[in-house]
C-alpha positions in Angstrom: 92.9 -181.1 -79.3 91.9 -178.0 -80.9 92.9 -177.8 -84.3 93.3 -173.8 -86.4 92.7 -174.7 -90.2 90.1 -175.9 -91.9 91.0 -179.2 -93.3 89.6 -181.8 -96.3 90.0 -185.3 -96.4 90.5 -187.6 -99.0 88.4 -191.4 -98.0 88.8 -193.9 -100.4 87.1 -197.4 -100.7 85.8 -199.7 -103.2 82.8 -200.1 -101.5 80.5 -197.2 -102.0 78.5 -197.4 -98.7 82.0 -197.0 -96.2 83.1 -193.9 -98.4 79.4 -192.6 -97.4 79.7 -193.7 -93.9 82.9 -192.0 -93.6 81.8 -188.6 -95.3 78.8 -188.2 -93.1 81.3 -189.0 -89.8 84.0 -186.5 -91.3 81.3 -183.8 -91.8 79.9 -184.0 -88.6 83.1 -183.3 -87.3 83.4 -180.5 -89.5 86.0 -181.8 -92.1 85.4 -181.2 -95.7 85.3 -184.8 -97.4 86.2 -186.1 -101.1 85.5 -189.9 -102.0 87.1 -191.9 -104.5 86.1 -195.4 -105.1 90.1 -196.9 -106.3 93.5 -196.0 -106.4 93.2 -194.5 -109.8 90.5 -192.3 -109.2 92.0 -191.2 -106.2 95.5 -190.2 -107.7 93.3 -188.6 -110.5 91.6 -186.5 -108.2 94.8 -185.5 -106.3 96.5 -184.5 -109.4 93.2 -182.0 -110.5 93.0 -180.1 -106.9 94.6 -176.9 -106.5 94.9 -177.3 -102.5 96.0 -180.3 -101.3 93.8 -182.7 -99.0 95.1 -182.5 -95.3 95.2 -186.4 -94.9 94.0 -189.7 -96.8 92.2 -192.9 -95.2 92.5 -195.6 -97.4 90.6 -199.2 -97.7 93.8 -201.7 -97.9 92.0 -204.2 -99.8 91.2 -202.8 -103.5 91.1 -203.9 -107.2 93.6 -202.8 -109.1 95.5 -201.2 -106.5 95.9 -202.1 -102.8 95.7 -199.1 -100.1 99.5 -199.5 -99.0 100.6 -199.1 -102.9 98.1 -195.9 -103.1 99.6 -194.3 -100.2 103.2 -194.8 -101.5 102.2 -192.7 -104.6 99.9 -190.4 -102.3 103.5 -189.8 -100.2 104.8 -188.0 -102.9 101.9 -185.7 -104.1 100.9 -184.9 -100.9 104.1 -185.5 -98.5 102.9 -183.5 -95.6 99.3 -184.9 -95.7 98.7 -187.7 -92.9 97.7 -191.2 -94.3 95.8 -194.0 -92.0 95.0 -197.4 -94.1 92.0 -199.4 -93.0 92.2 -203.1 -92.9 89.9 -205.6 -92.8 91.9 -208.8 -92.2 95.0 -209.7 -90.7 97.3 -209.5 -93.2 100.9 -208.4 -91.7 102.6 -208.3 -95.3 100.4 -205.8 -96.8 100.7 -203.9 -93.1 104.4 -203.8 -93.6 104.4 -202.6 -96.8 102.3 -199.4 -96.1 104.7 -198.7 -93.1 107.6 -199.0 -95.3 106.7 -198.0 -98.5 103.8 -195.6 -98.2 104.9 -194.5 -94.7 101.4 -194.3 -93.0 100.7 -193.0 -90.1 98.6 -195.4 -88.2 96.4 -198.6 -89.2 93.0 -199.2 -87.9 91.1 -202.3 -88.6 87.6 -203.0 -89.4 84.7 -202.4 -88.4 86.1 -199.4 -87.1 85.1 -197.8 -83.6 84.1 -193.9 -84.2 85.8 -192.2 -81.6 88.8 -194.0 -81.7 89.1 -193.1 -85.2 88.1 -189.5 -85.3 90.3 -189.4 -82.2 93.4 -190.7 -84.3 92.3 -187.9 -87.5 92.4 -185.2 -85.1 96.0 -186.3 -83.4 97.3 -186.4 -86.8 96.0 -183.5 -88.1 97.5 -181.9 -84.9 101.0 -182.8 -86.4 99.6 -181.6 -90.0 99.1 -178.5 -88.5 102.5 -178.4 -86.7 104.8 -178.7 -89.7 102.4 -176.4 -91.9 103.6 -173.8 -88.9 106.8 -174.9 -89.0 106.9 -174.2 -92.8 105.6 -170.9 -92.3 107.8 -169.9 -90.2 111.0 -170.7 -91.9 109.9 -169.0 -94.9 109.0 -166.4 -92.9 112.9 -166.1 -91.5 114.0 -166.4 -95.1 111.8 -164.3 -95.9 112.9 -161.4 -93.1 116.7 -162.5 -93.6 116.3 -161.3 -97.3 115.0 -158.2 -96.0 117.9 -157.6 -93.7 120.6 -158.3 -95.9 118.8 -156.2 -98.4 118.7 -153.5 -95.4 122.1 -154.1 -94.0 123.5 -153.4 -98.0 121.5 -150.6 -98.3 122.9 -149.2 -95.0 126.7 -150.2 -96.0 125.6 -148.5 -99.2 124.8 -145.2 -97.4 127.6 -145.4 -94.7 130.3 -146.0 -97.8 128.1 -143.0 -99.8 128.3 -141.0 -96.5 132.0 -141.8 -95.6 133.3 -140.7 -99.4 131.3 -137.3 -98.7 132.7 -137.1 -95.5 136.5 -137.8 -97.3 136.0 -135.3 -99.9 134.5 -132.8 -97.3 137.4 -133.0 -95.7 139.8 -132.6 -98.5 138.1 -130.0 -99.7 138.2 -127.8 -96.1 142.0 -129.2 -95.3 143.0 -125.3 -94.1 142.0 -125.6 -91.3 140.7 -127.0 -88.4 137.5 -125.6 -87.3 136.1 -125.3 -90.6 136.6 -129.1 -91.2 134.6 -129.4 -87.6 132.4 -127.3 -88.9 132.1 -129.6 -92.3 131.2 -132.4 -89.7 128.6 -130.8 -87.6 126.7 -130.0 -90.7 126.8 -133.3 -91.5 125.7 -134.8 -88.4 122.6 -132.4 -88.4 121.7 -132.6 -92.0 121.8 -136.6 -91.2 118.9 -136.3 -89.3 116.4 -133.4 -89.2 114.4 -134.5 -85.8 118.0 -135.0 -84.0 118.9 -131.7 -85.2 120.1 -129.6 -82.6 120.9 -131.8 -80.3 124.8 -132.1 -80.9 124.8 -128.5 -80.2 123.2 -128.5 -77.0 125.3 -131.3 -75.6 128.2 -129.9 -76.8 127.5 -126.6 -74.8 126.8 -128.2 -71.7 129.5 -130.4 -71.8 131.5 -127.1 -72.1 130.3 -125.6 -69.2 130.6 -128.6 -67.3 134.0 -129.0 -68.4 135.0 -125.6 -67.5 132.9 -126.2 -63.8 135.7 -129.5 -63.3 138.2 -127.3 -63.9 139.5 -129.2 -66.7 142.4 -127.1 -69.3 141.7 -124.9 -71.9 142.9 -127.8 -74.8 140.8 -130.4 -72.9 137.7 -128.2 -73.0 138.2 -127.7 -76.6 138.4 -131.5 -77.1 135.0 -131.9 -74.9 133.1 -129.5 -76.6 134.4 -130.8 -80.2 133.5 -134.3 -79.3 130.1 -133.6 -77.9 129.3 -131.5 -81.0 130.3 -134.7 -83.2 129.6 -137.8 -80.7 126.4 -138.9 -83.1 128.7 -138.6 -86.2 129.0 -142.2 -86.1 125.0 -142.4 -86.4 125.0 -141.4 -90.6 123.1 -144.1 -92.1 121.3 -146.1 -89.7 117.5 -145.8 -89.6 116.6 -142.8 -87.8 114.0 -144.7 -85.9 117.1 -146.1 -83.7 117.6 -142.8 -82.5 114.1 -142.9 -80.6 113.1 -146.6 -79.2 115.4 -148.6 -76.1 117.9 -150.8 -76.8 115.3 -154.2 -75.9 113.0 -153.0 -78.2 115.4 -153.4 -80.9 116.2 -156.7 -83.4 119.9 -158.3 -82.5 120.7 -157.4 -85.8 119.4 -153.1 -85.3 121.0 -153.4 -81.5 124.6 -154.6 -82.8 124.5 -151.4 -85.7 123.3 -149.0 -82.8 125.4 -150.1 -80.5 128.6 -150.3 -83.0 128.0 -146.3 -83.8 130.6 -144.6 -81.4 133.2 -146.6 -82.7 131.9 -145.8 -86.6 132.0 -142.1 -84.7 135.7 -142.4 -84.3 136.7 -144.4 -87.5 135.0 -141.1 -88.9 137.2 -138.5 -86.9 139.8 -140.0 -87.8 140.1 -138.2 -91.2 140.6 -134.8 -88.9 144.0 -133.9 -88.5 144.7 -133.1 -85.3 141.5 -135.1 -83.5 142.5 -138.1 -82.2 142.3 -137.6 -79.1 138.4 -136.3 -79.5 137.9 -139.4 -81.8 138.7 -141.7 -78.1 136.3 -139.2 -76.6 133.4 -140.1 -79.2 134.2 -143.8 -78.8 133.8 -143.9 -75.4 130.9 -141.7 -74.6 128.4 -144.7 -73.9 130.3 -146.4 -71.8 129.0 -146.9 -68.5 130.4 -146.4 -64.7 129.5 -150.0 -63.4 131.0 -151.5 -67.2 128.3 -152.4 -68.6 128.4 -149.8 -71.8 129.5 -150.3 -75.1 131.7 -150.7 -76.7 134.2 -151.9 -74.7 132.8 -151.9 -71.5 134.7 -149.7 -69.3 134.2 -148.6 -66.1 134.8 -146.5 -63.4 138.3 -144.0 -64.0 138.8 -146.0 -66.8 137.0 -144.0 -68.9 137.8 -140.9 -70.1 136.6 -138.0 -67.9 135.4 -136.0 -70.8 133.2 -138.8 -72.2 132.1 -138.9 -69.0 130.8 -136.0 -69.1 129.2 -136.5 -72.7 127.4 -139.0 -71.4 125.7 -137.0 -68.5 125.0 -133.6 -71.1 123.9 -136.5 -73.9 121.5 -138.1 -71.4 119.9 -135.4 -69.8 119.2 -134.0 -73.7 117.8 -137.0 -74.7 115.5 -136.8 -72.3 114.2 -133.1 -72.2 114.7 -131.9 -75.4 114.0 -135.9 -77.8 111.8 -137.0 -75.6 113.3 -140.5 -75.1 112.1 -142.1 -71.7 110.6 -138.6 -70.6 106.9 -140.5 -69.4 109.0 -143.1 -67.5 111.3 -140.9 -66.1 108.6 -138.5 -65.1 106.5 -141.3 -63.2 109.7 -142.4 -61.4 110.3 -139.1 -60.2 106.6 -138.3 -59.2 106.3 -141.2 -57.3 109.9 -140.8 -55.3 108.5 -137.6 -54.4 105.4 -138.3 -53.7 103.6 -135.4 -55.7 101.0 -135.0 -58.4 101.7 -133.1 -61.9 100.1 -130.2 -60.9 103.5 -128.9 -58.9 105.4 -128.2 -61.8 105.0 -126.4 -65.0 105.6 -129.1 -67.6 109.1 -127.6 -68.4 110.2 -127.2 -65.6 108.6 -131.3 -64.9 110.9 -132.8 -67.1 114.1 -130.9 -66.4 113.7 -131.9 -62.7 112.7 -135.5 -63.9 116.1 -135.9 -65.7 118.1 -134.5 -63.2 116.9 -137.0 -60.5 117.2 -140.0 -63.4 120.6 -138.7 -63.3 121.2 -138.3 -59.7 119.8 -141.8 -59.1 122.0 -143.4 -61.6 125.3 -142.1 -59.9 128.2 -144.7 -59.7 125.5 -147.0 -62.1 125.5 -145.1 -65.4 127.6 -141.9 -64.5 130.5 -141.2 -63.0 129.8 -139.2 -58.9 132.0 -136.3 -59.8 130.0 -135.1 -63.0 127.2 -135.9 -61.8 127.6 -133.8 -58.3 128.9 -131.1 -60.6 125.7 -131.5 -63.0 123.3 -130.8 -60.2 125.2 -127.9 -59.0 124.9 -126.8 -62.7 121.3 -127.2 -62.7 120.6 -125.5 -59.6 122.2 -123.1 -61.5 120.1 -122.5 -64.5 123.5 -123.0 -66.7 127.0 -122.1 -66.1 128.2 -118.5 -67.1 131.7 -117.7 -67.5 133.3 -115.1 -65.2 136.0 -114.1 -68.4 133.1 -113.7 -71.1 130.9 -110.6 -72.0 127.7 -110.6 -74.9 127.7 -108.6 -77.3 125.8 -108.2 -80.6 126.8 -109.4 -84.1 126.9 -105.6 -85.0 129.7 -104.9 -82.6 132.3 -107.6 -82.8 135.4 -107.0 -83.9 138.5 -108.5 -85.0 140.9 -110.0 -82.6 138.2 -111.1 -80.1 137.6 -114.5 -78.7 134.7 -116.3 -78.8 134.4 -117.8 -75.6 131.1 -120.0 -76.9 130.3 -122.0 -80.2 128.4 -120.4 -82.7 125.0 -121.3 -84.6 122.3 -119.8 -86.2 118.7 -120.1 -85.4 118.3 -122.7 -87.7 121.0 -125.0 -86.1 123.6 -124.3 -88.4 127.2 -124.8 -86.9 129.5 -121.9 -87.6 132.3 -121.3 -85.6 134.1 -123.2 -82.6 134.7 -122.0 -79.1 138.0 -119.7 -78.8 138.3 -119.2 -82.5 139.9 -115.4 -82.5 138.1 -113.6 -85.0 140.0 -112.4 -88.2 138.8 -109.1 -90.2 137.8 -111.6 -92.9 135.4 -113.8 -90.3 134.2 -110.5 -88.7 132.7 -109.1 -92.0 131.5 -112.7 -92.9 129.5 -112.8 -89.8 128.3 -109.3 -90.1 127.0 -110.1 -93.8 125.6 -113.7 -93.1 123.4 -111.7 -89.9 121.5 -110.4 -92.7 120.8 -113.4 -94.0 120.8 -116.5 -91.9 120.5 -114.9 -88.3 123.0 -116.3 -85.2 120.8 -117.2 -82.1 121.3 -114.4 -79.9 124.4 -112.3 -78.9 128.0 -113.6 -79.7 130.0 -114.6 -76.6 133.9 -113.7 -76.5 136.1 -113.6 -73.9 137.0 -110.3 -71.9 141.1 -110.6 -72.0 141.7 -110.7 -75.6 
């Protein structure tokens, strides 16, 4: 059997000629070998070593000492070390007692035969070896539980730390709605600077998508709120969750990942007015067939709006993060039949999502968004019929926005179908200056 470690061996004998025999027969076999001519010597030698022997082979017959009362002192110095006692007569007492007291591993009698006995060293090194491992790998546990309870209290830590700024935020913005939304969106960005812009561009497709089911004007507003804030729930946890699959995660990252939509809601919670998006954020990872989380729904029972999250949120992840893009490119490749060179690489991965979404109809998403998703991206996006562009310059009070507002660098600013005071129109016009808003501003045309 093939042993990993390099081991030493204690032989011990009164008779100087068997220790010799024994070391040259050890070292052959590539053992490193330390004699000792009694008991005493032996334990002396045991007691001066700074590694421990791997095993002992004692003579039982010994003044002084016999072999089985050496090897009941040698069981406490070195308890993992094997211990075989060579005998030279019959003497069934003396056997006992080294089974009992010194618990040896196996007896051989003399003269010895070679094979047998380097055959019997290497079985128990074998074993040795076995509960060295063993021993390595429950401090290695220990070792990694320490680590995660050092983790998980850092993380509460953060979440608490998070959750207080979060409170105070909202304290502090209590006049009204969309500036508390606006509080939040901040936050969610600000969490994580490689995720940033994502809530934005899942929140205006989920609009649009919305708007293309024909959904209300309040239920819109609750979609596009929800998908701007569904990663709330993500503040705190290690941002390389955001990135890697669920089975490459530990049990103990997969049950903090997959407990964020309802940390999401526990968050909203502390908005007036957002229950209803707080459901929305909870459920925006559950699945069609039921096997989401958290509480596995499926089919119509969940809500159409996080439904439609979870198509906009996918199809992000994918284009825009990167997540699953290579995979989800060689699927689509190979369905089709075609090479790379077909398809600008923008263009690649934008059809690559929208046939990982097509082909996970009635699995992951729900058939209606979905067939209202491709139409969309057939499309090129959704424009509404009852919404003009204009520049910053030329807004002015009492108009609608009919779209969400952000600056180029991500920055959240106003909700869809805020109407714009004289106060917000002159504090857009000013900010312009400064921190530019991407593009033209979108209102509606009946004001």
């Amino acid at each position: 059997m093939e042993l990993k470690y390099k081991h030493t061996i204690m032989v011990v004998d009164d008779e100087v000629p068997i220790t010799k025999t024994l070391n040259r027969l050890l070292r052959k076999e590539g053992f490193g070998v330390i004699e000792a001519n009694s008991g005493a010597d032996a334990l002396e030698i045991l007691g001066k070593l700074e590694k421990p022997v791997s095993g002992i082979i004692s003579d039982q017959r010994m003044p002084g000492m016999t072999g089985s009362q050496l090897m009941e002192k040698v069981k406490k110095i070195v308890p993992d070390g094997f211990r075989i006692l060579l005998t030279g007569f019959a003497d069934i007492n003396a056997i006992t007692d080294a089974l009992n007291l010194g618990q040896i591993h196996r007896y051989i009698t003399k003269p010895w035969n070679d094979a047998e006995l380097i055959f019997h060293i290497r079985e128990a090194l074998y074993q040795y070896e076995l509960i060295l491992e063993n021993k390595r790998l429950n401090n290695l546990v220990k070792k990694q539980n320490l680590e995660l309870k050092k983790i998980n209290k850092s993380l509460e830590q953060k979440v608490e730390e998070r959750t207080r700024e979060i409170q105070v935020k909202n304290q502090e913005l209590e006049q009204g709605l969309y500036n508390t939304v606006r509080a939040f969106a901040s936050l969610v960005d600000n969490s994580s600077p490689a995720m940033e812009g994502h809530g934005r561009r899942v929140s205006l497709m989920s609009k649009q998508l919305a708007q293309a089911l024909k959904l209300s004007e309040i239920e819109i507003m609750n979609v596009e709120i929800a998908a701007l804030l569904h990663d709330i729930g993500k503040i705190g946890l290690p941002e390389r969750l955001f990135f890697i699959d669920s089975s490459k995660m530990s049990e103990e990252e997969k049950g903090l990942y997959n407990n964020h939509p309802e940390e999401g809601q526990g968050v909203v919670k502390f908005i007036h007015k957002l229950d209803h998006v707080g459901l929305l954020i909870r459920s925006h990872h559950e699945r069609y067939d039921g096997r989401g989380f958290p509480d596995q729904l499926s089919g119509d029972l969940i809500p159409l709006e996080s439904q439609i999250i979870s198509v906009a949120d996918r199809y992000d992840k994918i284009v825009h993060l990167g997540i699953d893009k290579e995979k989800c490119i060689k699927d689509y490749l190979r369905e089709r039949n075609i090479t790379q060179d077909h398809f600008a690489p923008e263009a690649l991965i934008k059809a690559a999502a929208a046939f990982y979404i097509k082909k996970n109809a009635f699995i992951e998403f729900a058939p209606d968004v979905v067939k209202v998703f491709l139409n969309y991206i057939e499309k090129q996006g959704v424009n509404d019929e009852d919404e003009k562009e204009i520049p910053v310059e030329k807004i002015i009070a009492g108009m609608i926005l009919s779209r969400s507002l952000y600056t180029t660098n991500g920055r959240f600013l106003l909700p869809y179908n805020t109407k714009l005071t004289p106060d917000l129109v002159n504090k857009l016009k000013a900010l312009q200056q400064r921190n530019p808003i991407i593009g033209n501003i979108y209102v509606k045309k009946k004001i």
